[in-house]
PLY file of the C-alpha trace (Angstrom):
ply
format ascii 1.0
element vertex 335
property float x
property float y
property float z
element edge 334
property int vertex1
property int vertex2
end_header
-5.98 -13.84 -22.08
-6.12 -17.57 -21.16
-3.02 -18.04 -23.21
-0.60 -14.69 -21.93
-2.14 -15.74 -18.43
-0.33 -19.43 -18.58
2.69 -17.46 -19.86
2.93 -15.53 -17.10
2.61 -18.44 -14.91
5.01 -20.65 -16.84
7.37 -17.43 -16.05
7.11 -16.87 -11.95
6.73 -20.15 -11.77
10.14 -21.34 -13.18
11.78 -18.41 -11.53
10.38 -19.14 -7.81
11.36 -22.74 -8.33
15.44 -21.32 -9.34
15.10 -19.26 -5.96
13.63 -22.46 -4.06
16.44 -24.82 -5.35
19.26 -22.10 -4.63
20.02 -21.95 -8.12
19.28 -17.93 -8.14
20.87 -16.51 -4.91
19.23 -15.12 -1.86
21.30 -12.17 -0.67
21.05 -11.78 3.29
21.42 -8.37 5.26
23.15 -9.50 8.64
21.95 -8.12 11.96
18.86 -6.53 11.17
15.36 -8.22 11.08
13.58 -7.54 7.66
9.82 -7.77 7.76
8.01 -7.63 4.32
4.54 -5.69 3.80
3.37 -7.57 0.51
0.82 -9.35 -1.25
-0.13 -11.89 -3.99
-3.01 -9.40 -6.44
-1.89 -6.03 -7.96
-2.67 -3.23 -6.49
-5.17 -1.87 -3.53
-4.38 -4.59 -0.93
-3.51 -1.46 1.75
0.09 -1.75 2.00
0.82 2.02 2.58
-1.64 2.02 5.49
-0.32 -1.43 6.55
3.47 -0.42 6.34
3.17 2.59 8.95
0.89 0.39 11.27
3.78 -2.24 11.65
6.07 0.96 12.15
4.60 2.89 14.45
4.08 -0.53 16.15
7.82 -1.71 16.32
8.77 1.91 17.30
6.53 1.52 20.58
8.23 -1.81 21.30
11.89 -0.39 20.99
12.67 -0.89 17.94
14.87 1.36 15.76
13.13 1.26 11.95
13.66 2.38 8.50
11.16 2.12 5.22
12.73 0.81 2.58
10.71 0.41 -0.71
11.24 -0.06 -5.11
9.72 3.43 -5.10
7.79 2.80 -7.80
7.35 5.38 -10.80
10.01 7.75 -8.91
12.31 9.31 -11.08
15.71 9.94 -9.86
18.94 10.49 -10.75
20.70 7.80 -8.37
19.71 4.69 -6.81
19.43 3.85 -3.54
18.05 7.12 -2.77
17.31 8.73 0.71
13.33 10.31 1.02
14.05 11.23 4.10
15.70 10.50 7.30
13.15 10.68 9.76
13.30 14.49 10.80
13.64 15.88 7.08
12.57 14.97 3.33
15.05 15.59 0.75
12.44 14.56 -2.04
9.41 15.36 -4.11
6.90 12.93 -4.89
7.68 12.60 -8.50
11.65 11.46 -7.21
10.59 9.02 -4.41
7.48 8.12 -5.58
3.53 8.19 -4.33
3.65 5.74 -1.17
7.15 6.39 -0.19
6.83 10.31 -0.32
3.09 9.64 1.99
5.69 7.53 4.50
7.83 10.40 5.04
5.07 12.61 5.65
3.93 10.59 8.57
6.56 8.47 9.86
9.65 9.80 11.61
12.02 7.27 10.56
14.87 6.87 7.31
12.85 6.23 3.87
14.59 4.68 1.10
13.80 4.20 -1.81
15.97 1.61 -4.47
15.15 -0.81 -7.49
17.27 -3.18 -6.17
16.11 -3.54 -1.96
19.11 -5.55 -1.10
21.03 -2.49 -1.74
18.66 -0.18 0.19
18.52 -2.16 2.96
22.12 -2.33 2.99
22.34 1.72 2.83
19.95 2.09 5.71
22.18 -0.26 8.08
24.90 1.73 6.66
23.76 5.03 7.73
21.62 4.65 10.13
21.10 3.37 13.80
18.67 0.46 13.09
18.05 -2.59 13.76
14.18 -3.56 11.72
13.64 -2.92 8.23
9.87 -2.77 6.75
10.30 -3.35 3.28
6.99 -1.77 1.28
5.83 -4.33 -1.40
8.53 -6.68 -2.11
6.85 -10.20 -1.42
7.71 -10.87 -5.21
11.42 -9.66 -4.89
12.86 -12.68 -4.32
16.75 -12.44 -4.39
16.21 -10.15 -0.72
15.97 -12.66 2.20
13.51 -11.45 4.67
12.77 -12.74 8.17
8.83 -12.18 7.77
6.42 -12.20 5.27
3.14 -10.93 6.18
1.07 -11.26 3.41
-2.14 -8.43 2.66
-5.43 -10.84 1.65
-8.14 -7.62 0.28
-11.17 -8.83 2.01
-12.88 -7.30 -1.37
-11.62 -9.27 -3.72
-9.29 -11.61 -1.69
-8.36 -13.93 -4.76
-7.53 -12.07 -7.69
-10.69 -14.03 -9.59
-8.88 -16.81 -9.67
-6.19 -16.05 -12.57
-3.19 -14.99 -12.67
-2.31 -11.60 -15.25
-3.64 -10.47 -17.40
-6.76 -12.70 -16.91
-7.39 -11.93 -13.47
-4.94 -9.50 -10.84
-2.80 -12.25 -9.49
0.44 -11.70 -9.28
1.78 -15.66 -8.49
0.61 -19.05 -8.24
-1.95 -18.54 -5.07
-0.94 -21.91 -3.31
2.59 -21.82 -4.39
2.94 -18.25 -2.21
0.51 -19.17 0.37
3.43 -21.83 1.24
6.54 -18.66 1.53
4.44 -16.20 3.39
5.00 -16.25 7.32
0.95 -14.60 7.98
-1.58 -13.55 6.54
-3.66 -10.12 7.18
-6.96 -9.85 5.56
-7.34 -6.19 4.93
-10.71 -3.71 4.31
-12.64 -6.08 6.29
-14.82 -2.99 7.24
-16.21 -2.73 3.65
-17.30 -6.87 3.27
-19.60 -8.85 5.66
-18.36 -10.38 8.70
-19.41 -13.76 7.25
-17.40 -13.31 3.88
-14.70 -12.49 6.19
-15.06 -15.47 8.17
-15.44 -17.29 4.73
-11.77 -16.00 3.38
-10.11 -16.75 6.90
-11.32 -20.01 6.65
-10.21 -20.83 3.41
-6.86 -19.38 4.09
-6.72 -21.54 7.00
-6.90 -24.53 5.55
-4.69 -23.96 2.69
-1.77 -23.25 5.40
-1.80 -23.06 8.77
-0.60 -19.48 9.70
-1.31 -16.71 11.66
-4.54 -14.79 10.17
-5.52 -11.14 11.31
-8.04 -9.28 10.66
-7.85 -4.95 9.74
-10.03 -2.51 8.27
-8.88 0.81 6.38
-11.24 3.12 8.73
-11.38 7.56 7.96
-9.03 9.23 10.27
-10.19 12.65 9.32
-11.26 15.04 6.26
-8.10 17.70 5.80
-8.13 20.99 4.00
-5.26 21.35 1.71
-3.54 23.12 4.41
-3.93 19.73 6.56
-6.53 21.23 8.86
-8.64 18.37 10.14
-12.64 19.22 9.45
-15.86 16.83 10.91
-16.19 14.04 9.06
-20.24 14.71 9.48
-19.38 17.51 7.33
-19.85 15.20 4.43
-23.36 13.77 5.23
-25.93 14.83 2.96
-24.07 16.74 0.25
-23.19 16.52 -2.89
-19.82 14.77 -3.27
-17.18 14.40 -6.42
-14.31 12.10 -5.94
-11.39 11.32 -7.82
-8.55 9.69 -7.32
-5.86 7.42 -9.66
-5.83 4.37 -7.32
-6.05 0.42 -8.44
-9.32 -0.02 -6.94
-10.85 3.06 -6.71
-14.53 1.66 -5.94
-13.19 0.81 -2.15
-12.81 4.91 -2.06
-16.52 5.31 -3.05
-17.32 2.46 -0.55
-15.94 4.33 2.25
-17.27 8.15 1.37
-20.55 6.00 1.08
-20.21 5.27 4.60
-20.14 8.64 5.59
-23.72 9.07 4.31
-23.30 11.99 1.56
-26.50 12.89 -0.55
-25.00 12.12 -3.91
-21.64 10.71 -5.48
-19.94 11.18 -8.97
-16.42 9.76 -9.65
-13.67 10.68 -11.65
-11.11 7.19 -12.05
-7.45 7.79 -13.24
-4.98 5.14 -13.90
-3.22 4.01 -11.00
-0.63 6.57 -9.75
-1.56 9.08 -12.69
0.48 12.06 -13.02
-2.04 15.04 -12.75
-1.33 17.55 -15.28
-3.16 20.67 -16.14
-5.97 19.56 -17.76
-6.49 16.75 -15.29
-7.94 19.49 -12.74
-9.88 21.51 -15.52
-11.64 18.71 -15.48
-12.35 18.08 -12.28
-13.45 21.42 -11.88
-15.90 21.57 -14.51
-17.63 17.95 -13.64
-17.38 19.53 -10.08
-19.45 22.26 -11.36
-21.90 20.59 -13.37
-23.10 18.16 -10.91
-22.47 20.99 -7.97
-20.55 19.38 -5.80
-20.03 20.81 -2.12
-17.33 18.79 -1.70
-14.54 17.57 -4.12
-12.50 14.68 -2.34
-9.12 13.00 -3.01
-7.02 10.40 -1.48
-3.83 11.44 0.29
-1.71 9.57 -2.04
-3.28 11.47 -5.29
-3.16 14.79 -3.34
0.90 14.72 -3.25
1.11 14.97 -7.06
-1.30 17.60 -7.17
0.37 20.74 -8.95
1.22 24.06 -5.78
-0.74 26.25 -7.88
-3.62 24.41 -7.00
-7.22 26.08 -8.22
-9.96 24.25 -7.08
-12.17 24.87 -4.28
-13.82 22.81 -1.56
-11.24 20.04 -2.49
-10.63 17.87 0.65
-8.44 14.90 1.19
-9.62 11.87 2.78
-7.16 9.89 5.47
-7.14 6.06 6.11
-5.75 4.23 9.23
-4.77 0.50 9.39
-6.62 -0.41 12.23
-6.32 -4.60 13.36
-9.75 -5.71 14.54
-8.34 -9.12 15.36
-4.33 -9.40 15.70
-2.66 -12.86 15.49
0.98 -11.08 14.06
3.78 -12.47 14.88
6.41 -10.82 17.38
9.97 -9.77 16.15
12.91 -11.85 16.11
15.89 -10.90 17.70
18.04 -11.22 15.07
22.11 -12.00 15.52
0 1
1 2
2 3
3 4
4 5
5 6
6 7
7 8
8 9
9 10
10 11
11 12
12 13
13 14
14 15
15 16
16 17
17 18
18 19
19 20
20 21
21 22
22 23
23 24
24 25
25 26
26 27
27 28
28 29
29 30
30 31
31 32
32 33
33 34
34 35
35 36
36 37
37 38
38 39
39 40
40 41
41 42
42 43
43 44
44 45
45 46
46 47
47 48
48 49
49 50
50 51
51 52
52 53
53 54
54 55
55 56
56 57
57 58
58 59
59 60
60 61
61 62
62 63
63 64
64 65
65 66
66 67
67 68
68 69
69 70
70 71
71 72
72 73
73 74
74 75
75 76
76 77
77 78
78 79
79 80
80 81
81 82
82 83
83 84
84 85
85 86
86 87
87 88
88 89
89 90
90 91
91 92
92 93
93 94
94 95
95 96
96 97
97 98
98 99
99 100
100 101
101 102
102 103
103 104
104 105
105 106
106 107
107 108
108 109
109 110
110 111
111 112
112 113
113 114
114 115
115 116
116 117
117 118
118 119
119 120
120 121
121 122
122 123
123 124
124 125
125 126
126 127
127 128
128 129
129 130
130 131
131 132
132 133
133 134
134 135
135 136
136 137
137 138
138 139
139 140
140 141
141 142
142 143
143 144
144 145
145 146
146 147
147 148
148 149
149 150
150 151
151 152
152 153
153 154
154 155
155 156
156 157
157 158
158 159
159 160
160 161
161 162
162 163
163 164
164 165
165 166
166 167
167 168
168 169
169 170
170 171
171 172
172 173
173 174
174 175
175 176
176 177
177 178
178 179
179 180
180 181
181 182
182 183
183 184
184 185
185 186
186 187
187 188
188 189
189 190
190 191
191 192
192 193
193 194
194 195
195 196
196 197
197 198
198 199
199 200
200 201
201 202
202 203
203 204
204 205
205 206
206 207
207 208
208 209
209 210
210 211
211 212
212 213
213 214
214 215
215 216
216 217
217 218
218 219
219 220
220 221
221 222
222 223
223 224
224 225
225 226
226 227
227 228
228 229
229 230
230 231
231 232
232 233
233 234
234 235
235 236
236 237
237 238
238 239
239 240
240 241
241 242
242 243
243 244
244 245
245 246
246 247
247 248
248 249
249 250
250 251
251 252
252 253
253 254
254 255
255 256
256 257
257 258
258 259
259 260
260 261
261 262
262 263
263 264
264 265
265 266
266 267
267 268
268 269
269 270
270 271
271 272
272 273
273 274
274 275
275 276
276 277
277 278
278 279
279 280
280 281
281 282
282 283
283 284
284 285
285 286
286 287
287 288
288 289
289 290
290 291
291 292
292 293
293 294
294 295
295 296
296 297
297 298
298 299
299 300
300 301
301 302
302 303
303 304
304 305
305 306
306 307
307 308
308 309
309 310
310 311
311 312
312 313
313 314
314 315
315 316
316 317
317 318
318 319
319 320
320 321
321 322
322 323
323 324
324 325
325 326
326 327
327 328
328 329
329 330
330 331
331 332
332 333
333 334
């Protein structure tokens, strides 16, 4: 591990140095402000959340917005590719992609979805009336010059242990990013002390001296599969099965916990498994077994969920990015 770790950084390090020295080109999208939801770990940060926050926020202030994101395990026949424009989705999950399907479900603006985001962004100014673009998880996609980098610090495990893959979940050199991003959010801070909090701001303080706010990933509501919202009391003292195929899914458990159920089982998937058949004979089985009054999912896993769904009392739990303490940066009026 030690060894493929210093690979790895031998790797991002050489190739952030190319893009630092101009030697690999920065490509530049003119008249629109570009605003980059990323972070330096894999996985579980709470970009999705974090994404339509910062949307729903520059929508109130004016601001005419579009989603543009890798779209991640989506299989499609062309690239960029439009999700949705803002009124209708042209896509299925397994095209677009878990977190960019969940944004058109619940933001009314253009999603697209490309491997390379210089070209999606360049689509969405194309064909649409915008003039922001939040770009989903691209703090590592450095040939895409962005105006803002705000930076997702998971107040659970805020330093990727230290290491960079496959030893620990960083992604980059920790100090070396620290230095690109333009502020920092610490994220889940609802599910950590407020002194370990404190402890992480802190530190992040001192290793640059940016903007740090504070969020937690609170429960909006408990929906049926038909999206009806239920109580979220509904949950205290029963019996409780969750699964989910998520990068950390032990945050999940931490916040079913805090609704005060009688008993938890978990079922853990690889992050964003395919659920096949079998998948939810399973689930319905262990459901049985340990008679569970409740079987609950996370929105993003409930997408890729087959229509001919046969499982009953299966809920799906929904998150909000809420800031507890907001330093963010305005917009820039960009010429």
């Amino acid at each position: 591990m030690e060894i493929l770790a210093f690979i790895y950084y031998l790797i991002t390090s050489i190739r952030n140095k190319l893009y630092d020295k101009g030697i690999l080109k920065i490509k530049e999208v003119p008249e629109v402000e570009i605003i980059c939801i990323g972070n330096i770990t894999v996985g579980g940060t709470g970009k999705t959340p974090g994404v339509q926050f910062f949307v729903k926020k520059l929508q109130k202030m004016g601001k005419k917005v579009a989603v543009v994101s890798r779209g991640y395990k989506g299989k499609r026949k062309k690239d960029p590719f439009l999700v949705s424009d803002g009124r209708k989705i042209f896509a299925l999950p397994k095209e677009s992609g878990d977190e960019p399907f969940i944004h058109a479900l619940n933001l009314k603006v253009p999603i697209i979805v490309s491997k390379n985001r210089y070209e999606g962004c360049i689509f969405a100014k194309k064909h649409f009336d915008i003039d922001t673009i939040v770009l989903d998880d691209g703090f590592q996609h450095r040939k895409l010059k962005r105006d803002r980098d705000i930076t997702l610090i998971d107040a659970t495990n805020p330093f990727g242990w230290g290491a960079l893959l496959p030893k620990g979940t960083l992604r980059e050199d920790f100090r070396k990013a620290c230095k690109r991003t333009t502020e920092f959010i610490i994220t889940k801070a609802d599910l950590v002390s407020e002194r370990e909090v404190e402890k992480i701001k802190r530190f992040l303080k001192q290793k640059e001296n940016k903007p740090v706010s504070i969020a937690r990933h609170g429960v909006t509501s408990l929906c049926d599969i038909k999206g009806n919202a239920k109580p979220l009391f509904w949950i205290s003292g029963k019996r409780v099965l969750l699964f989910s195929g998520l990068a950390n899914p032990f945050n999940f458990e931490k916040t079913v916990i805090s609704l005060n159920p009688k008993y938890i089982e978990r079922i853990d998937f690889i992050d964003h498994h395919d659920f096949k058949k079998q998948d939810l004979e399973m689930i319905k089985e262990r459901a049985k077994k340990m008679k569970a009054q409740f079987i609950i999912t996370t929105e993003k896993d409930f997408v890729k969920l087959p229509k001919d769904l046969d499982l009953e009392n299966i809920y799906v739990l929904k998150i909000e990015f809420t800031m507890l303490e907001d330093n963010s940066l305005s917009p820039i009026e960009k010429r």
